[in-house]
C-alpha positions, 0 to 999 in steps of 0.5 A, a space after each residue: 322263133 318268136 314273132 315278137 320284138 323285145 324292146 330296150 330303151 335302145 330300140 324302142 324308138 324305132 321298133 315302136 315310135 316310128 313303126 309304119 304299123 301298128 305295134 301292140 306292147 305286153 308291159 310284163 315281168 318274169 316274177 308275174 303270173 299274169 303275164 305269164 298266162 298271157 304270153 301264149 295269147 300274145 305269142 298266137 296273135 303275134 304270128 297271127 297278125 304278122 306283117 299287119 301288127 307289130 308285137 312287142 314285149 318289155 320287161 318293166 325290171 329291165 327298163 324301169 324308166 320306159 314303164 314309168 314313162 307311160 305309167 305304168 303300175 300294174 302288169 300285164 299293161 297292154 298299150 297299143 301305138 300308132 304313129 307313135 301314139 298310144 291309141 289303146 290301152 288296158 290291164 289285167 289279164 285279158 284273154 285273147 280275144 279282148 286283147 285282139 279287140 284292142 288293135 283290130 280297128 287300127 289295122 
C-alpha cells in the first residue's frame, strides 16, 4: 500500500492546508513521462519520511482548478506546504535527492 494521499478538491484542505506537518504535493499526470519517472522517487520518500512528511499526489486532469490555483504550468510541479503556505517549490524532473533537499529543513 502506498503512502501517499491522493488529493480531490474535496480533500485538499484537510489532507494539505490544515496538515500538522509538512505535506510535499507531486503535481503529475498519467500522459507525463516525467512524472512517470519520479514516482518511484517520490513513493521511496514517502515511506521513508512517514509520519514526519506528509506526501501527496494531484493529478492536474482530474483538478484542473486546483493546478491553475498555484500556477501550475508545467509538470512534474513539486510544492512543499507548511501551515498552509507554500514554502518550497520546483519543477522538472528531479532525482530523488534534490527532491528531499526540498523539505528536510522543514521537518
Amino acid at each position: 500500500m502506498s503512502a501517499e494521499v491522493n488529493l480531490t478538491s474535496g480533500n485538499f484542505q484537510t489532507e494539505v492546508l490544515d496538515s500538522a506537518i509538512p505535506v510535499l504535493v507531486d503535481f503529475w499526470a498519467e500522459w507525463c513521462g516525467p512524472c512517470r519517472m519520479i514516482a518511484p522517487s517520490v513513493a521511496q520518500l514517502a515511506e521513508q519520511y512517514s509520519g514526519r512528511l506528509k506526501v501527496a499526489k494531484l493529478d492536474v486532469d482530474a483538478e484542473p482548478d486546483l493546478a491553475g490555483q498555484y500556477g501550475i504550468t508545467s509538470i512534474p510541479s513539486l510544492l512543499v506546504f507548511k501551515g498552509g503556505q507554500v514554502v518550497s517549490q520546483r519543477v522538472g524532473a528531479l532525482p530523488k535527492a534534490a527532491i528531499e533537499d526540498m523539505f528536510k529543513k522543514e521537518i
